[in-house]
BAFI-582517 format. One record per residue (C-alpha): residue in three letters; x, y, z. Coordinates in steps of 0.5 Angstrom, whole numbers, plus 2048, in hexadecimal, padded with zeros to 3 digits. Layout:
BEGIN
ALAXYZ...
***
This chain:
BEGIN
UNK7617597FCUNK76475F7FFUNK7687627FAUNK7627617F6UNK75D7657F9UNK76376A7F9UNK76276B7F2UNK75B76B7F2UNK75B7707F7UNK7607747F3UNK75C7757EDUNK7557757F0UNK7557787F6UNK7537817F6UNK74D7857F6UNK7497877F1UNK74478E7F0UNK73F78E7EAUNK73B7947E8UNK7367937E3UNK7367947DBUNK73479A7D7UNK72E7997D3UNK72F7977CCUNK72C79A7C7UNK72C7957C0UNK72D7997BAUNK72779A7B5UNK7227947B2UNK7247907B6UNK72278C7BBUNK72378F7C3UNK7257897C7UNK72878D7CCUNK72F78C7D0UNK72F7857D3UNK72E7867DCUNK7367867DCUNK73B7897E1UNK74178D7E0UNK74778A7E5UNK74C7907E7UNK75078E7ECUNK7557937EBUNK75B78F7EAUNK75F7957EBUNK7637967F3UNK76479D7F4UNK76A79D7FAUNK76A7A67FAUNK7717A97FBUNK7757A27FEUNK7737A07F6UNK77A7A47F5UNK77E79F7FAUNK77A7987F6UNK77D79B7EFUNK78479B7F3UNK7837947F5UNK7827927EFUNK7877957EAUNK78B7937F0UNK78878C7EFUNK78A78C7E8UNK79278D7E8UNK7927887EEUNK78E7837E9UNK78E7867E2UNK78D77E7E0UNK78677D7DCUNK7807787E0UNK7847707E1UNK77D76D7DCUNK7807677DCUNK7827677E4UNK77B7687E6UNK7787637E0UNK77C75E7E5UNK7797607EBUNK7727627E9UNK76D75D7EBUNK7677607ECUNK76075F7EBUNK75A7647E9UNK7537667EAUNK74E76B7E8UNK7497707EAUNK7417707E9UNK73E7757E6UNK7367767E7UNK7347757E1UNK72D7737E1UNK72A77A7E0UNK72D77B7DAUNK72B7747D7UNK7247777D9UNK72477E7D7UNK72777A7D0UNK7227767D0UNK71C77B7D1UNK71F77F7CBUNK71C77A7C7UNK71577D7C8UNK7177847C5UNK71A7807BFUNK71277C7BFUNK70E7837C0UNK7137867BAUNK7107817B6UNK7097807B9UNK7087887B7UNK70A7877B0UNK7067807B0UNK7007847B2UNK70178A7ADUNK7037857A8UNK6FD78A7A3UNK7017907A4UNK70878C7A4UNK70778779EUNK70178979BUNK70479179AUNK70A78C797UNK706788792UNK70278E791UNK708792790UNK70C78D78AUNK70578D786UNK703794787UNK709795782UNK70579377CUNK6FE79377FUNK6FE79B782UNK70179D77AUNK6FC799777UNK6F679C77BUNK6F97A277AUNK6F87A3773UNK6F27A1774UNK6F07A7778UNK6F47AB774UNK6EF7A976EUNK6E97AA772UNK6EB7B0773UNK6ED7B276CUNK6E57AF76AUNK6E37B676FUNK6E77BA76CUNK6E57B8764UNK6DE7B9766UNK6DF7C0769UNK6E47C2762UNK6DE7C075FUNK6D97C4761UNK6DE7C9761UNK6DF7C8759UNK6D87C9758UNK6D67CF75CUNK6DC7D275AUNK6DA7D1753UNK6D47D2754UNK6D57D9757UNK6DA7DB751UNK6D67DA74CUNK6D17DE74FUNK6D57E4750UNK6D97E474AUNK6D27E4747UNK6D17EB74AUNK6D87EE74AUNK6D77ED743UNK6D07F1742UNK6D37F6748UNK6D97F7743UNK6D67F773DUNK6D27FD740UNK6D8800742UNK6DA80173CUNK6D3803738UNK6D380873DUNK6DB80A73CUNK6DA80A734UNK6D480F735UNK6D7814739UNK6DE814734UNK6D981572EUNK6D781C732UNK6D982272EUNK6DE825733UNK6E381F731UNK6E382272AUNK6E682872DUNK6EE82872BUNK6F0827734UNK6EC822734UNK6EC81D72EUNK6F381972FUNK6F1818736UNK6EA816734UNK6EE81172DUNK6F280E733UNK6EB80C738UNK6E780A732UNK6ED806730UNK6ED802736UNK6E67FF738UNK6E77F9734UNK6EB7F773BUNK6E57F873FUNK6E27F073DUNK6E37EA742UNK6E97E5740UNK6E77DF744UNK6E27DC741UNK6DF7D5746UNK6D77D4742UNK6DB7CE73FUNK6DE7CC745UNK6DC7C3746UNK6D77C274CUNK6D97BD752UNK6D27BB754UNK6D37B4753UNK6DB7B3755UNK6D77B675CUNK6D17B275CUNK6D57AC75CUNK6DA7AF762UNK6D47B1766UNK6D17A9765UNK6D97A7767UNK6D87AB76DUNK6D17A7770UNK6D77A2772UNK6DA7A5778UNK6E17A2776UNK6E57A677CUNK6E07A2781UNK6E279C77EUNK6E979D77EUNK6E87A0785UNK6E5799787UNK6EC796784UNK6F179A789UNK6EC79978FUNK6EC79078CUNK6F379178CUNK6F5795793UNK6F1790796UNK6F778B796UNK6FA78A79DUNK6F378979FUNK6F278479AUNK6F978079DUNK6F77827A4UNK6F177D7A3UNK6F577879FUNK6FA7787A4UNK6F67777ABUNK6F77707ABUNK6FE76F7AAUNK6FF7747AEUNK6FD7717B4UNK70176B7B2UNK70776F7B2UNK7067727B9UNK70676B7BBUNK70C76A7B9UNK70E7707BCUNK70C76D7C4UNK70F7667C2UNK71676A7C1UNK71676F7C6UNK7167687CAUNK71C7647C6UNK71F76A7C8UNK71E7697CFUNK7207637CFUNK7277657CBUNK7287697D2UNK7277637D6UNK72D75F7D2UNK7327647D3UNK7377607D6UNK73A7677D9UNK7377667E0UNK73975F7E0UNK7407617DFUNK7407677E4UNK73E7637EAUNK74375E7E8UNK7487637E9UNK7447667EFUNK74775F7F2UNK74D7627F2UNK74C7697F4UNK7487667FCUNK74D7627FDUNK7537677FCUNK74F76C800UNK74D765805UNK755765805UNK75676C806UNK75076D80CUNK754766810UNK75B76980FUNK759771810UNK75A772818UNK76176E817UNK762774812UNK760778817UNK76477781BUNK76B776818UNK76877D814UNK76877F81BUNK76F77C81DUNK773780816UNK76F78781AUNK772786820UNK77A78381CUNK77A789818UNK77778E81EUNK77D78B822UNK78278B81CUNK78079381BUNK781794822UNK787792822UNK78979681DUNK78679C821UNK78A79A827UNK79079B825UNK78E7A1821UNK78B7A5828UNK7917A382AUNK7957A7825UNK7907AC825UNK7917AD82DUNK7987AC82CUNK7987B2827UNK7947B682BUNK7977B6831UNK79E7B6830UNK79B7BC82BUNK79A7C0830UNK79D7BE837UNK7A47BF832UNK7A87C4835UNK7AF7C5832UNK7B27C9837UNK7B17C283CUNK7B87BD83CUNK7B67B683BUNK7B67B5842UNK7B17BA844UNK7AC7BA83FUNK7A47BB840UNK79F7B5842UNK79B7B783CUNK7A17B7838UNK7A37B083BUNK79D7AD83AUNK79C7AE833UNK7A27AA831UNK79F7A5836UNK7997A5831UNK79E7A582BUNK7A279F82EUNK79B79B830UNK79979B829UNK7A0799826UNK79E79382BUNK798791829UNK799792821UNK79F78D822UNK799789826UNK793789821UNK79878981AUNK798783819UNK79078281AUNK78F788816UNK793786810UNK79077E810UNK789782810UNK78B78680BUNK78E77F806UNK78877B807UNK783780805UNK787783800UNK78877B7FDUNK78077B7FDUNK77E7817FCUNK7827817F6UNK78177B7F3UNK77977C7F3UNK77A7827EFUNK77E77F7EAUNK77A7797EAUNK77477A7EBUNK7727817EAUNK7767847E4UNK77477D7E0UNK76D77E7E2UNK76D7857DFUNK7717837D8UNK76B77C7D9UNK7727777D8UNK7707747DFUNK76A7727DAUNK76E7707D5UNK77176B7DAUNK76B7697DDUNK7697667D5UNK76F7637D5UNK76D75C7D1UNK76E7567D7UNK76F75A7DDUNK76975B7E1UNK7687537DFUNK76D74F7DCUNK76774B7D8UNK7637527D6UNK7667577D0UNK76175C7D2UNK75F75C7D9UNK75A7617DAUNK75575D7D4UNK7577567D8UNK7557597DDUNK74E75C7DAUNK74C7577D4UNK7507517D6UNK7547537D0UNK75B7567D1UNK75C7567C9UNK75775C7C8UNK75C7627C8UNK75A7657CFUNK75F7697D2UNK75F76E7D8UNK7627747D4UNK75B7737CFUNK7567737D4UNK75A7787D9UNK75A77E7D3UNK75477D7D1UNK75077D7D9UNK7557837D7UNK7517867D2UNK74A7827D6UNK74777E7D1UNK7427797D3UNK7457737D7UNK74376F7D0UNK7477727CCUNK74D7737D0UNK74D76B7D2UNK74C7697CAUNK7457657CEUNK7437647C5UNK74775E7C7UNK74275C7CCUNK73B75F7C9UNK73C7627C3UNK7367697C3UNK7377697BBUNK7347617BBUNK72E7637BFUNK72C7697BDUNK72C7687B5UNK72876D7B2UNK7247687AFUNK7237647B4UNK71E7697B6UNK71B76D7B0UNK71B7667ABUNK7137667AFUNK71176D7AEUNK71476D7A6UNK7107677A4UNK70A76B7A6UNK70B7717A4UNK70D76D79DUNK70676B79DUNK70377179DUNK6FE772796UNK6FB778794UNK6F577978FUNK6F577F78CUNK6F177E786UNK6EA781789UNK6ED788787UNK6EB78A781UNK6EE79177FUNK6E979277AUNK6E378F777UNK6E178D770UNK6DC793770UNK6E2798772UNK6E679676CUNK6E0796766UNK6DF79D769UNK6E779F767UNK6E579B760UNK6DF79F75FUNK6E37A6760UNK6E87A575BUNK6E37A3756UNK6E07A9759UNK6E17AD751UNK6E67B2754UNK6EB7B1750UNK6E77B274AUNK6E67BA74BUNK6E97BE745UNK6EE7C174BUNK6F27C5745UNK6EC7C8743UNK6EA7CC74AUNK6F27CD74BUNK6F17D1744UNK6ED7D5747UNK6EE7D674EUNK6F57D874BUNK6F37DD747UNK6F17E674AUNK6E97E674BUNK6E97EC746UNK6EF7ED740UNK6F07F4744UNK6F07F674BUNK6EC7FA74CUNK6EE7FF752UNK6F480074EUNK6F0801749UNK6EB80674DUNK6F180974FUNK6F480B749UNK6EC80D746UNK6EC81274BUNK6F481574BUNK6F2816743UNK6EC819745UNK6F081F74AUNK6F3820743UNK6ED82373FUNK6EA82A741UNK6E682B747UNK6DE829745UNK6D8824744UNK6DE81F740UNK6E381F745UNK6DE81E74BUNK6DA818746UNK6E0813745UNK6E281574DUNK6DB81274EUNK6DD80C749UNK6E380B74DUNK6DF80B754UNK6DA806750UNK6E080174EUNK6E4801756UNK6DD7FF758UNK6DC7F9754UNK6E37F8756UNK6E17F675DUNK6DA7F475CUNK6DB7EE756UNK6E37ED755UNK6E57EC75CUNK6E07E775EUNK6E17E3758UNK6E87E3759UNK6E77E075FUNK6E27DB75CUNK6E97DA757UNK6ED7D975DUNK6E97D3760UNK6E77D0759UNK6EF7D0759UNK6F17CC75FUNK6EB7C775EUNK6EC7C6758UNK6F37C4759UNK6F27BF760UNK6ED7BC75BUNK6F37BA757UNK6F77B875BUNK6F37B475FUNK6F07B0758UNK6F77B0756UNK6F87A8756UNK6F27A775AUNK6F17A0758UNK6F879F75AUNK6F87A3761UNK6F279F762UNK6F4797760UNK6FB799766UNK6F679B76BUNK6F279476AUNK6F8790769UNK6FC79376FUNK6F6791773UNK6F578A771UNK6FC789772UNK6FC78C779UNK6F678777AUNK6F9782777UNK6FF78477DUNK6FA783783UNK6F777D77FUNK6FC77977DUNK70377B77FUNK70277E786UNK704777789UNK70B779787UNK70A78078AUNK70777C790UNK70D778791UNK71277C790UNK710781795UNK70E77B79AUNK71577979AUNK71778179BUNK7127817A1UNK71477A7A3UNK71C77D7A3UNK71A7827A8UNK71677D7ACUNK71C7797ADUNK72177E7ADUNK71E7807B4UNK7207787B6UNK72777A7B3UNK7287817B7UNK72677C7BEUNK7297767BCUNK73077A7BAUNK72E77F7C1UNK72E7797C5UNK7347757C2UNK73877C7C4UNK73677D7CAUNK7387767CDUNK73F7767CAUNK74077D7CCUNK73C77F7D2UNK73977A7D5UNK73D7777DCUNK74277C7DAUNK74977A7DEUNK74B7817DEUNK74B77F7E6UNK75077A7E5UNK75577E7E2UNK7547837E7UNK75477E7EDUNK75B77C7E9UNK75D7847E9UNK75B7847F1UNK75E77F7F3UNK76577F7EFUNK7667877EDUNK76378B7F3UNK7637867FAUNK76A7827F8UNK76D7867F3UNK76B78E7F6UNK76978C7FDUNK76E7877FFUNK7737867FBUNK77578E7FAUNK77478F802UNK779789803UNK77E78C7FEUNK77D793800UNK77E78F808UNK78478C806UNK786792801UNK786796807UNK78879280DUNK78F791808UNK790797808UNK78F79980FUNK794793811UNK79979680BUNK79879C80FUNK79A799815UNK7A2799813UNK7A37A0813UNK79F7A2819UNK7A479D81DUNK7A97A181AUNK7A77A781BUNK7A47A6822UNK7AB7A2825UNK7AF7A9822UNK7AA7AE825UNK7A97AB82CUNK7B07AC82EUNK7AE7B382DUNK7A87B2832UNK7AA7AD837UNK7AE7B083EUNK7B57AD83FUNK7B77A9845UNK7BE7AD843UNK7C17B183DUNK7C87B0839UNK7CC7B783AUNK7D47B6836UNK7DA7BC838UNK7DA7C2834UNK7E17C1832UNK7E17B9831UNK7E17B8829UNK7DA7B482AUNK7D57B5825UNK7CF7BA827UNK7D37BD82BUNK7D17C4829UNK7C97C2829UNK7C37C782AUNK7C27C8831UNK7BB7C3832UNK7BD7BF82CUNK7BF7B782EUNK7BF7B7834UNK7C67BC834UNK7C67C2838UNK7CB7C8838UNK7CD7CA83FUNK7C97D083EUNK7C37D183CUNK7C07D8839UNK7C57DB83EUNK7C17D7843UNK7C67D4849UNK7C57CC84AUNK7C77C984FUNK7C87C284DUNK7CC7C4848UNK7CF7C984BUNK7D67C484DUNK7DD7C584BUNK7DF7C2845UNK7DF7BA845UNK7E47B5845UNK7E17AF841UNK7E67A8843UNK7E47A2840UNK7E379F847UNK7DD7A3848UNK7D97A2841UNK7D479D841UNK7CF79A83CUNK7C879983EUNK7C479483AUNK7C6797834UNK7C479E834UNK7C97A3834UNK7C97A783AUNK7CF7AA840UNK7CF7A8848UNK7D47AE849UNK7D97AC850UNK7DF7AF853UNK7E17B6856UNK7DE7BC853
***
């Protein structure tokens, strides 16, 4: 039991810290269900160890050349008998805010079931206005056409009416002109030679001042007019006007032809809302959870009975590293001390024997930690193997297999975790270890935080895609939408009395006019010549003739002829101008009437024929269309909720993060890095040791007083008998020119009798006569 709470506590122990969401925006013609109430889960599964970080990446290069080997698999596949749990996620809001979701989807739907008039209906009338909305505007177009033939037909007449009358003047005004011309070119003064060839030429041209359009033969058009204005006693522009109004009221004919069914398919609408409810409740989800959840309390029961022994051997470890640290800072006062008193209480001048206090107790110092490196050594070495042994082990089985996931891997292994069970994580989950569950899947994807259903592969326990089958909820609302029947047949676009009034007009008589007779006639001049070039060219000849009565006489003449230019021709032409323009729209207009006539009526039988007989096709066609969009909302919803569930709801990013917290930061980052830089440096302060013995067993020799000092004859052939006053305790008789007395003696005898060897150090009893 205890190593199996250990792996829990291993994988699912840690903190977690959410923070909300932002907010979703859907993209356009669609559905906004919003974000299911979920929780981003960031523990930060990164240690940020500050400037020792330096010292972790040597301890791990150094980890490296002393064990280059890969991660044991099969080793640890031996040893590993483990169990796992899992972690409970708070799930119920989001199966709430799911199943609330359903009322955007029915209020969606319910909007358009209430405008089922601007929605169907504008469909329906849509597809058949593309024959209707045609047909009735031809037939305005004809009506408009009758208007305009009557008012070309008045215009006919009038004109023709006006040019008959002026031409009649014009005529008698003309032939006066010329009466008058011809009397006045009779006068004796055109006889005289200057004037006679000017008066020939005048007189050779009166025949030019006559009219050339003649229009008293011109046909009448009273009777095509009097036929048109009874046309025009039927407003056929109402009638047809009454059509579009029939047929623009479609959507509230189908709005009164749908009430009933609809409030059917509302009913249904509730009715799913509910099954939707009771999906939620049959998740199997929670169960699971709190099955796992068994695992987790007792784990934490295990941990909260254990915590204080933890405590108290956590505090045992603190108080052993302290000491060990103390240890090693001991010994390091001592050399400093050493170092610092010998340093300055050193005096080269002073013998052995006569060295300072200060000086002395330095290499005291000094030799007092070669004593207690040489007592705690052997603590401090047996300290630094065991936790590099386990440090080291840690991190190259635990924490370098847990970054590259083969400590996954291992944990899949077929039979390891139960010897009757190939998949353990599915035996455990479904009682079927032969579904392909495996640590690595689930802990990549809580990686990525997908929802604990996609992530514990739980289809094989309740599979959404069964329970929420799109047909399972619109089959209801498709067979009544199905049942929709609308009746169009009470819009009539055009009534029998409208069409016998477009057969009236085009046996109208239009066509029977003599057209070519009045373009003859209106293409010809008012009159063969124009008569103010030819009043122009009266008066240019008349300067040319000598100054008197004849000149001023055919000036006269041809002011006469300007006037009757602007008084008769001008406003006959105009009448010319608009007898054009009428004649020729008439004969555009009777131009195959009865053929534009019978098109009009046959395209309004056959967009009547539409609304009556084939609309029900329309009907169904675009019902269907407005069905899909119905369904279509379900579909959005259904495929929504299917989403979530796999990818949000009780999403397990906290597994993987309690997995990262517990395994990267607290055993790898805070445990096993401090207990490998422990152990790093804790080795290398006792390496270090080696040398500092050596060099404080030299250098206290030089701090240390004497009891006695070795001195040698200058004349003996005895090595460092020519040393440096001061230097190895051998002192020349005179120093600086200073008298010493203890060296001051007569050279020394040495015999054989009087050395002795004292405890192995080399020094001189000197006896005998001086």
């Amino acid at each position: 039991m205890a190593v199996e709470l250990c792996l829990l506590l291993l994988l699912f122990c840690g903190s977690t810290v959410s923070e909300v969401q932002p907010i979703y925006k859907p993209p356009p013609g669609t559905l906004d269900f919003g974000f299911v109430p979920a929780k981003t889960y960031d523990t930060g599964a990164y240690h940020e160890p500050g400037p020792i970080g330096i010292l972790f990446k040597i301890v791990h290069a150094y980890l490296y050349l002393v064990q280059p080997n890969s991660f044991p698999q099969d080793l640890v596949r031996k040893l590993a008998q483990q169990k796992f749990g899992n972690v409970q996620g708070d799930y119920q809001k989001q199966i709430d805010y799911l199943v609330s979701q359903y009322n955007t989807t029915k209020d969606k739907a319910l909007s358009d079931l209430n405008n089922v008039g601007p929605l169907l209906g504008s469909r329906v009338q849509e597809q058949l206005g593309k024959e209707v909305r045609p047909a009735l505007d031809a037939a305005l177009t004809m009506a408009g056409a009758i208007r305009e033939t009557k008012e070309a037909l008045e215009n006919v007449s009038v004109s023709v009416e006006v040019l008959q009358e002026g031409t009649e003047r014009l005529h008698a005004n003309l032939t006066d002109v010329k009466m008058h011309l011809s009397n006045t070119l009779n006068d004796s003064a055109c006889s005289a030679t200057q004037a006679a060839s000017t008066c020939n030429i005048i007189r050779n041209s009166l025949n030019q001042l006559n009219i050339n359009a003649n229009f008293s033969g011109l046909p009448g058009v009273s009777s095509q007019l009097a036929k048109v204005n009874d046309v025009l006693k039927i407003d056929l522009s109402s009638l047809v006007q009454k059509g579009y109004a029939a047929f623009n009221d479609t959507p509230d004919l189908v709005v009164n032809q749908t009430q009933n069914i609809l409030s059917d398919i509302k009913s249904v609408l509730e009715s799913i809302g509910s099954n939707i409810t009771t999906f939620a409740k049959t998740l199997p989800v929670q169960k699971i959870l709190a099955d796992l959840t068994i695992y987790l309390t007792q784990s934490e029961a295990y941990v909260q009975d254990y915590f204080p022994l933890v405590e108290q051997y956590d505090f045992y470890r603190w108080l052993g590293c302290l000491i060990l640290c103390c240890m090693v800072v001991l010994i390091l006062i001592f050399y400093c001390l050493g170092l610092l008193c010998g340093t300055c209480g050193y005096d080269k001048h002073a013998s052995p024997t006569t060295r300072g206090c200060i000086s002395n107790t330095g290499g005291n110092f000094l030799m007092a930690g070669v004593g207690f490196s040489f007592l705690f050594s052997w603590v401090l070495m047996t300290v630094v193997v065991l936790t590099f042994v386990t440090g080291g082990n840690v991190e190259k089985l635990v924490c370098e297999p847990f970054e590259d996931k083969t400590l996954f891997k291992v944990l899949d292994t077929p039979y390891l975790l139960n010897q009757h069970w190939k998949n353990y994580l599915s035996g455990i989950l479904f009682k079927n270890p032969n579904i392909n569950l495996t640590f690595e899947n689930v802990y990549s994807d809580c990686k990525e935080n997908k929802g604990i259903y996609t992530s514990l592969h739980l289809e094989h326990l309740f599979n959404i895609n069964e329970f929420l089958n799109i047909s399972m909820y619109t089959e209801d609302v498709a067979l009544r939408i199905e049942h929709i029947q609308i009746n169009l047949s009470n819009i009539i676009l055009l009534d029998e009395i409208g069409k016998e009034n477009l057969l009236n007009f085009s046996s109208s008589g239009i066509e029977g006019i003599n057209f070519a007779a009045y373009l003859t006639e209106i293409n010809k001049s008012v009159t063969k010549v124009d008569l103010l070039s030819f009043a122009n060219d009266l008066e240019a000849r008349a300067d040319q003739l000598p100054k008197g009565a004849l000149e001023n006489a055919l000036k006269g003449h041809a002011n006469n002829i300007r006037m009757i230019h602007n008084q008769q021709v001008i406003p006959l032409e105009q009448a010319m101008s608009t007898l054009n323009q009428s004649i020729r729209l008439l004969k555009r207009t009777s131009s195959e009437l009865m053929v534009k006539v019978k098109n009009v009526i046959s395209a309004v039988n056959a967009a009547q024929l539409l609304i009556n007989n084939n609309a029900s096709l329309v009907i169904v066609q675009e019902t269907k269309k407005y069905m899909d969009t119905i369904v279509g909302y379900f579909e959005q919803y259904i495929e929504w909720v299917k989403e979530s569930i796999a990818m949000e709801v009780a999403a397990c990013k906290p597994i993987a993060n309690v997995i990262d917290t517990a395994v990267d930061i607290f055993l790898c980052s805070y445990i096993t890095d401090s207990v490998n830089t422990f152990w790093f440096g804790l080795g290398g302060s006792s390496i270090f040791l080696i040398p500092a013995i050596i060099f404080a067993v030299k250098l206290s020799k030089y701090y240390r007083r004497m009891d006695t000092e070795d001195v040698y004859d200058d004349g003996e052939t005895i090595p460092m008998k020519t040393t440096e006053n001061g230097n190895n305790g051998y002192h020349k008789e005179h120093l600086y020119g200073i008298h010493n007395p203890v060296f001051a003696r007569p050279k020394i005898q040495i015999t054989s009798n009087t050395a002795l060897w004292n405890s192995g150090n080399t020094y001189w009893k000197h006896e005998g006569a001086i």
